[in-house]
NUVEX-543471 format. One record per residue (C-alpha): x, y, z. Coordinates in steps of 0.25 Angstrom, whole numbers, padded with zeros to 4 digits, always signed. Example, Ala and Ser with C-alpha at 12.3 -4.5 7.8 and 13.67 -1.06 7.14 Angstrom:
REM residues 2
NODE      u      v      w
NODE  +0049  -0018  +0031
NODE  +0055  -0004  +0029
//
This chain:
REM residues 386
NODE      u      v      w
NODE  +0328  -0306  +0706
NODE  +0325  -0298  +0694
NODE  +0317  -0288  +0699
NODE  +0327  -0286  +0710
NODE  +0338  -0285  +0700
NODE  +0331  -0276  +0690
NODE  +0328  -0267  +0702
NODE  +0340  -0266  +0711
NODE  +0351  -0270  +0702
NODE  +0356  -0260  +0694
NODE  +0362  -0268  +0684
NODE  +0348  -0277  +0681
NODE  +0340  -0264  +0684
NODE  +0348  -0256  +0673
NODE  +0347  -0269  +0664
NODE  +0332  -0270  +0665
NODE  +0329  -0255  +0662
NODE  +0339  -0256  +0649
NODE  +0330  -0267  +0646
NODE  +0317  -0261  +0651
NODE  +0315  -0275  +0656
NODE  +0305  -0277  +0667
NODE  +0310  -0284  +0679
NODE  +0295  -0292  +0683
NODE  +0294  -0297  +0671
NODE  +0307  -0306  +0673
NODE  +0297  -0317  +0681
NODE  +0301  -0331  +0677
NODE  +0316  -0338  +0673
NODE  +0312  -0338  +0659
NODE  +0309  -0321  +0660
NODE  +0324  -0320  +0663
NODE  +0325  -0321  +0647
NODE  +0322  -0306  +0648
NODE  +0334  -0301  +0657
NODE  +0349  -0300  +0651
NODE  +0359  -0309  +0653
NODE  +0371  -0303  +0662
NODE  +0385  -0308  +0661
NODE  +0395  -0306  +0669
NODE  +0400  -0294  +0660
NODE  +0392  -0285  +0664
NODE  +0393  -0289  +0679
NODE  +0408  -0286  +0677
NODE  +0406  -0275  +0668
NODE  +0397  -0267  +0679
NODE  +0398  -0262  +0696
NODE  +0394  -0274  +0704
NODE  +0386  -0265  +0709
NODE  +0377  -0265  +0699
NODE  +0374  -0279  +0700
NODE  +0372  -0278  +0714
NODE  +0356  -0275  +0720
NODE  +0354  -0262  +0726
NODE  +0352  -0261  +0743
NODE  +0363  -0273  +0743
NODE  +0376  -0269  +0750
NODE  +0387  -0275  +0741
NODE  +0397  -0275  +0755
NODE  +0388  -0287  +0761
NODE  +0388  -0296  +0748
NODE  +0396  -0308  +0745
NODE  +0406  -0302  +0734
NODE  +0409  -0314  +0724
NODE  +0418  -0313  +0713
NODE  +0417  -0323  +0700
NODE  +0430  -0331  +0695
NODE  +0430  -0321  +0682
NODE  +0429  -0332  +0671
NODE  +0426  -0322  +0662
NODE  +0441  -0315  +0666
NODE  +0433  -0306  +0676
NODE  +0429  -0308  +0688
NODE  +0415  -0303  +0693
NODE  +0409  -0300  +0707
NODE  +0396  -0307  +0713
NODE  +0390  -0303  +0726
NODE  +0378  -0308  +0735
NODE  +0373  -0307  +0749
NODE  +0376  -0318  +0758
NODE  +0361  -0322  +0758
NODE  +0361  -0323  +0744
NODE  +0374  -0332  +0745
NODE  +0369  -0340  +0757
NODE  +0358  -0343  +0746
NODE  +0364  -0348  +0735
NODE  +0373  -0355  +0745
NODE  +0361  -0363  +0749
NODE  +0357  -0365  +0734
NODE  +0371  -0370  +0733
NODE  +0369  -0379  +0744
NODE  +0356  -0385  +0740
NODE  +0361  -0388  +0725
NODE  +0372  -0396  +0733
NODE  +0363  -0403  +0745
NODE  +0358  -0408  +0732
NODE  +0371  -0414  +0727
NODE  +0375  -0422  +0739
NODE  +0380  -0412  +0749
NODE  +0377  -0411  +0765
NODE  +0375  -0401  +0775
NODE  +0385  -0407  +0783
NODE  +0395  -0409  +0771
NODE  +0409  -0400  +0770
NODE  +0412  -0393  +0759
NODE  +0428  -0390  +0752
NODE  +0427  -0378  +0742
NODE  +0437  -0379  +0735
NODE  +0444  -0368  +0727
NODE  +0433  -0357  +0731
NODE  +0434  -0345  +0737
NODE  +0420  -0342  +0745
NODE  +0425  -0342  +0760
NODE  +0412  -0337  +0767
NODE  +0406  -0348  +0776
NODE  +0393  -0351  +0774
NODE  +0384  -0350  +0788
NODE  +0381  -0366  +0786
NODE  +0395  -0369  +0787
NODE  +0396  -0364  +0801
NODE  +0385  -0373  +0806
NODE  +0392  -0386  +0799
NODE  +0383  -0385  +0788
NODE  +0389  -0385  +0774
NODE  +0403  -0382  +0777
NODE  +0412  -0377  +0767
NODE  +0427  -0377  +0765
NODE  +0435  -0368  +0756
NODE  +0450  -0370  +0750
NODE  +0455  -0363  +0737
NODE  +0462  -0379  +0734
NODE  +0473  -0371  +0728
NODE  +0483  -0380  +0737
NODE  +0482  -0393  +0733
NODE  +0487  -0400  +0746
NODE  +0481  -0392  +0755
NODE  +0468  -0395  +0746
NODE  +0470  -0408  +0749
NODE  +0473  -0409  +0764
NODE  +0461  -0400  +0767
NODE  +0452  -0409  +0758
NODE  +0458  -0421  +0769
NODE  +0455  -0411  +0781
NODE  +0442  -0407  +0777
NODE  +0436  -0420  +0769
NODE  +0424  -0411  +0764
NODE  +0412  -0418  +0760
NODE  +0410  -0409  +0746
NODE  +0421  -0401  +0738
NODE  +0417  -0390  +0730
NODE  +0427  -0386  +0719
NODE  +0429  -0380  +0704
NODE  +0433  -0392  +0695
NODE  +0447  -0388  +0690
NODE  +0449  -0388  +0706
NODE  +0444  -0402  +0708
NODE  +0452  -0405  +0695
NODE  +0464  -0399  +0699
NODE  +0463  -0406  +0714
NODE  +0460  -0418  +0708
NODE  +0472  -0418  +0699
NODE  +0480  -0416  +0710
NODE  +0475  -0426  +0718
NODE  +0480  -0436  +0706
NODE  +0493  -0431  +0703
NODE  +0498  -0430  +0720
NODE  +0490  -0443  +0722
NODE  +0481  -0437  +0733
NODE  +0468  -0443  +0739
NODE  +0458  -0431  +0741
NODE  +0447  -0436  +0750
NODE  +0434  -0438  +0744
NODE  +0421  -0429  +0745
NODE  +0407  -0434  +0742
NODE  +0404  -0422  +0732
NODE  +0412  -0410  +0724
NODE  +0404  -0398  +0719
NODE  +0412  -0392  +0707
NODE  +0409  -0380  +0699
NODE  +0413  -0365  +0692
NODE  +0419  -0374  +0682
NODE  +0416  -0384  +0672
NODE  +0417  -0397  +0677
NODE  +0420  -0409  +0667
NODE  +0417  -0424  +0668
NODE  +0433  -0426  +0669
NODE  +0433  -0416  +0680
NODE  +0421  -0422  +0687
NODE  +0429  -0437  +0687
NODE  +0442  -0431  +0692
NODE  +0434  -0425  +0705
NODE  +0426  -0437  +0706
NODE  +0436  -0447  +0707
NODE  +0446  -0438  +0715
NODE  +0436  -0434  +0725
NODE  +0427  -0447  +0724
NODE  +0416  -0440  +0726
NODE  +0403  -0435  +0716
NODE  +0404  -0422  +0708
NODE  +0393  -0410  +0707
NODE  +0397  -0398  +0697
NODE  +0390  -0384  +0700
NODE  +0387  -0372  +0691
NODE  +0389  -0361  +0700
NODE  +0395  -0346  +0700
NODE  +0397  -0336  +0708
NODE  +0387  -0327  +0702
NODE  +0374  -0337  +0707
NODE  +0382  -0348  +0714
NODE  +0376  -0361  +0711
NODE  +0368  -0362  +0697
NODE  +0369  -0376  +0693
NODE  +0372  -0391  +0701
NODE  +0375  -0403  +0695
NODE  +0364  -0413  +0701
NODE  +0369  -0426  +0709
NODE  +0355  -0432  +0704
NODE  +0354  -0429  +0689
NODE  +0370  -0423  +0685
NODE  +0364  -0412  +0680
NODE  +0367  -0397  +0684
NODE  +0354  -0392  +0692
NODE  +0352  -0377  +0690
NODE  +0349  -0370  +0704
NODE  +0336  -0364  +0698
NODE  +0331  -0358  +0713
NODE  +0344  -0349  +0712
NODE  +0348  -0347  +0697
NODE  +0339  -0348  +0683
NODE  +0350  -0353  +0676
NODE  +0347  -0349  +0658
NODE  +0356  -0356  +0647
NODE  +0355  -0346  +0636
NODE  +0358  -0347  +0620
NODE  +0361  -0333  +0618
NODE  +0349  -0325  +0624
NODE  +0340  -0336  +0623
NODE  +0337  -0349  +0633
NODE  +0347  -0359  +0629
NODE  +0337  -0373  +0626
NODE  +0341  -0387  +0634
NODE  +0353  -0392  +0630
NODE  +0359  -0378  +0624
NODE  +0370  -0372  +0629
NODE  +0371  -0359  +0633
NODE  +0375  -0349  +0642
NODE  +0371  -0347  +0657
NODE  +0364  -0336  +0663
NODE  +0358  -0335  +0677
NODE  +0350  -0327  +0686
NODE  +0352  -0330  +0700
NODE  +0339  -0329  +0709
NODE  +0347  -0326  +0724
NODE  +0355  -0315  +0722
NODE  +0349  -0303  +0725
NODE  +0362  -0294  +0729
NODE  +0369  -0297  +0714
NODE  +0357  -0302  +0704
NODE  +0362  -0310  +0694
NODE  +0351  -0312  +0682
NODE  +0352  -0320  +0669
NODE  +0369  -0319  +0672
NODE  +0378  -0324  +0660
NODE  +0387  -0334  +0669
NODE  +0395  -0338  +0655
NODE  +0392  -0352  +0657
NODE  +0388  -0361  +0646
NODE  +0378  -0373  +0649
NODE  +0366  -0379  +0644
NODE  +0351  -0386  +0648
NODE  +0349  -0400  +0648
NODE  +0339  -0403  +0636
NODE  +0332  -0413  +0647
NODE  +0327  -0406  +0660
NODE  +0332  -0414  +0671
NODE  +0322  -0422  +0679
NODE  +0332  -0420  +0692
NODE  +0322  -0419  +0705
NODE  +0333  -0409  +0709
NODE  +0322  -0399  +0701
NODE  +0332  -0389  +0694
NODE  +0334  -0386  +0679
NODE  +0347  -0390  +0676
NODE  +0360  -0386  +0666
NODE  +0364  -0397  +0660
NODE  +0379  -0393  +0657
NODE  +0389  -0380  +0659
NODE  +0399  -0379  +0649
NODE  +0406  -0367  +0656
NODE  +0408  -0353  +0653
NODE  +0408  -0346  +0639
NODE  +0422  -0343  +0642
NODE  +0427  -0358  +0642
NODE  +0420  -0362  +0628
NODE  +0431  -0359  +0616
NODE  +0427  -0353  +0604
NODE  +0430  -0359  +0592
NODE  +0433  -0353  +0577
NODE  +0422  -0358  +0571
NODE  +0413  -0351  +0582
NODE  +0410  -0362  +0591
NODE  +0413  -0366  +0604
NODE  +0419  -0377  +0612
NODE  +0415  -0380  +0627
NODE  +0424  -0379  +0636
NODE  +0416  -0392  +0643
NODE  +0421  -0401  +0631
NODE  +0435  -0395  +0631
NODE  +0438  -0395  +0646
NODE  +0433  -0410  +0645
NODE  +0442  -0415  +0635
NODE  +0456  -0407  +0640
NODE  +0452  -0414  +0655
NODE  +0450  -0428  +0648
NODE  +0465  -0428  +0642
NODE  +0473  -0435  +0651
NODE  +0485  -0428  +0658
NODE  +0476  -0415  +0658
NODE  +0477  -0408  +0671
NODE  +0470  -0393  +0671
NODE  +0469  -0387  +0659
NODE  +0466  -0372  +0652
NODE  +0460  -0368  +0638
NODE  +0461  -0354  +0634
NODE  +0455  -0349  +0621
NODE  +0460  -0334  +0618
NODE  +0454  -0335  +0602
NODE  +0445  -0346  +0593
NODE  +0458  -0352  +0586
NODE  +0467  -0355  +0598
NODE  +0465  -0363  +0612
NODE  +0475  -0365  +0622
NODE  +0475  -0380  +0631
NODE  +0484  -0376  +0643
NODE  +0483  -0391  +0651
NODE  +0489  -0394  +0663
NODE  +0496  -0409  +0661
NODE  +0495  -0418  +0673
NODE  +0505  -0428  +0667
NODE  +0520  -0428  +0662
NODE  +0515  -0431  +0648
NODE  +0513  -0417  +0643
NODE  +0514  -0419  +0628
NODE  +0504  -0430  +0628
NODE  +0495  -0422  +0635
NODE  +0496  -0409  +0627
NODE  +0493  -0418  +0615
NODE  +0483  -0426  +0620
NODE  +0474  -0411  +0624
NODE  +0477  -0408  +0610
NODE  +0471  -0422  +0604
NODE  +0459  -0421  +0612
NODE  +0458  -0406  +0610
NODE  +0461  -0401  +0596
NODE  +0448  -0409  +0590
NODE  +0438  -0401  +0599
NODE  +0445  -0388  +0592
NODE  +0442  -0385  +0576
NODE  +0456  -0383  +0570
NODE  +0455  -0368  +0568
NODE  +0460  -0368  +0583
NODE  +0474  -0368  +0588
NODE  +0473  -0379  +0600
NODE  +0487  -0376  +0610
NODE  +0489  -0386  +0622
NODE  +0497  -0382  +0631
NODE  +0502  -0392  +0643
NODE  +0506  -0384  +0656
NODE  +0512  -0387  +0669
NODE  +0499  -0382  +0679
NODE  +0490  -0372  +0677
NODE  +0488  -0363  +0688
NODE  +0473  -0361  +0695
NODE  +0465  -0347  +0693
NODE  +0460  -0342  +0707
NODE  +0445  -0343  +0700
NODE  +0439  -0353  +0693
NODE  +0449  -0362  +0683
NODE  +0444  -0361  +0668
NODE  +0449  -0372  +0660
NODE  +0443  -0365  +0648
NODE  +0445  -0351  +0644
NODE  +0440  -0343  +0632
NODE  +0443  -0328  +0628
NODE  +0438  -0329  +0614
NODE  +0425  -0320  +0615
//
């Protein structure tokens, strides 16, 4: 994959002769240490087709485009071949976890509309519906009575809540897959016992599709190391077991749009215990979320966004909720109350809250009636302090 990159790839071909960096001599994981990291703002910053390989024709590759966390957008392409592969890796990681070739499949909230040639001969089926419409949801969720749901976890939370409030039954599923977002052990719960069914969360992206799969056998998340090698890096440097750090991967399938040592933004970290799962694969032992949802504090440190999302969903009355942090001294607690008793829950969030904040910052709860849905992926956290 390097060579190919370094050869008919004009941005890793100009990169490897700025460097003077010899392409066979990246032979093992560990030799990927040598190569830059590439985020996503110099994919944004550049053509897409410098990113692309050479001989490919862009007009017969699957166009992607990312959710933007990072406030823009970016474009992924691949052949179909290479989708149908990291379909099947997809597959696999979840044959793993429980599902059947026979099983039917509700993707909920998503967009992919292509049906895979499986589908057509009964095999893995999979349904789409962008859940906006909560009744609708509802009555296809009776129609159809699929086997597996696969959702973002503010969706499933948002269903599930809605669920409560009207008193509705939602008939169960044996499993929901759930990623794109963090997922919290509040959140987890709420599906669990709405649905009645077990929970497996996914580390995934657009970018390389499936990277990481909680495992049904051990509860840790497996890295899919036959598709991605997954680093945790402390700066430029190998993050050791047990520090966190930020995750960069080079995916080993995509030939039409390389992606090698890419920045993904992510925060995670090693388990300091290699896991002894005869599953095989190394394994990530948490994912904190993206640099853009930890807040930055005076005293230059930071707070995870995993702890804070935790302790605004354990609040009780708490519906959806947004944090928006536009300097070090002031954060912003927009919460969407499910109750009548807004002035108890507006003080209960700052109770709980205000101790995980050193005084310097200015704390503002604010209650609200709903707050609306994006069309990408819902960040509950959001942070424009650089």
């Amino acid at each position: 994959m390097v060579r190919h990159a370094a050869t008919r790839v004009p941005y890793y071909r100009e990169l490897f002769r700025k460097l003077h960096l010899d392409p066979r001599d990246i032979r093992t994981a560990s030799d990927l240490q040598h190569v830059p990291v590439t985020g996503k703002a110099e994919l944004q910053a550049r053509p897409i087709t410098d990113f692309l390989a050479e001989g490919v024709d862009p007009t017969r590759l699957i166009r992607l485009s990312t959710s933007g966390s990072t406030g823009q957008p970016s474009t992924v392409m691949r052949s179909q071949r290479e989708q149908y592969i990291l379909q099947a890796v997809r597959l696999r990681t979840q044959m793993l976890n429980g599902l059947r070739t026979i099983d039917l499949r509700l993707s909920v909230g998503s967009r992919w509309l292509r049906k895979h040639p499986l589908d057509r001969l009964g095999l893995f089926r999979m349904r789409h519906t962008d859940g906006a419409n909560f009744r609708e949801l509802v009555a296809l969720l009776h129609r159809l009575e699929p086997d597996v749901v696969m959702a973002r976890p503010s969706v499933l939370q948002q269903i599930a809540q809605e669920a409560a409030r009207t008193s509705t039954v939602l008939p169960t599923n044996r499993i929901t897959f759930v990623g794109a977002e963090l997922l919290t052990p509040s959140v987890r719960a709420l599906v669990e016992s709405t649905w009645g069914c077990r929970v497996i969360n996914e580390y995934a992206s657009n970018e390389l599709l499936l990277m990481a799969s909680e495992c049904r056998h051990c509860g840790t998340l497996h890295t899919v190391d036959d598709a991605v090698v997954l680093e945790i890096l402390d700066g430029n440097r190998a993050a050791a077991p047990g520090e966190t750090g930020r995750v960069v991967g080079t995916g080993l399938h995509s030939f039409s749009m390389p992606f090698i040592r890419f920045d993904f933004g992510d925060i995670a970290r090693r388990p300091i215990e290699a896991s002894k799962c005869p599953v095989g694969f190394s394994s990530v032992e948490v994912i904190e979320g993206r640099e853009m949802e930890f807040l930055q504090l005076p005293d230059g440190g930071a707070l995870s966004p995993y702890t804070l999302q935790r302790t605004i969903q354990a609040i009780p009355g708490v519906g959806r909720f947004r944090v928006q942090q536009d300097s070090r001294d002031r954060v912003t607690v927009l919460i969407e109350h499910s109750s009548s008793e807004v002035l108890e829950v507006a003080k209960a969030a700052r109770r709980r809250l205000q101790p995980l904040f050193p005084t310097a910052v200015e704390l503002v709860i604010e209650t609200v009636d709903k707050i609306e849905s994006p069309t990408s992926k819902f960040r509950y956290i959001h942070s424009t302090v650089d």
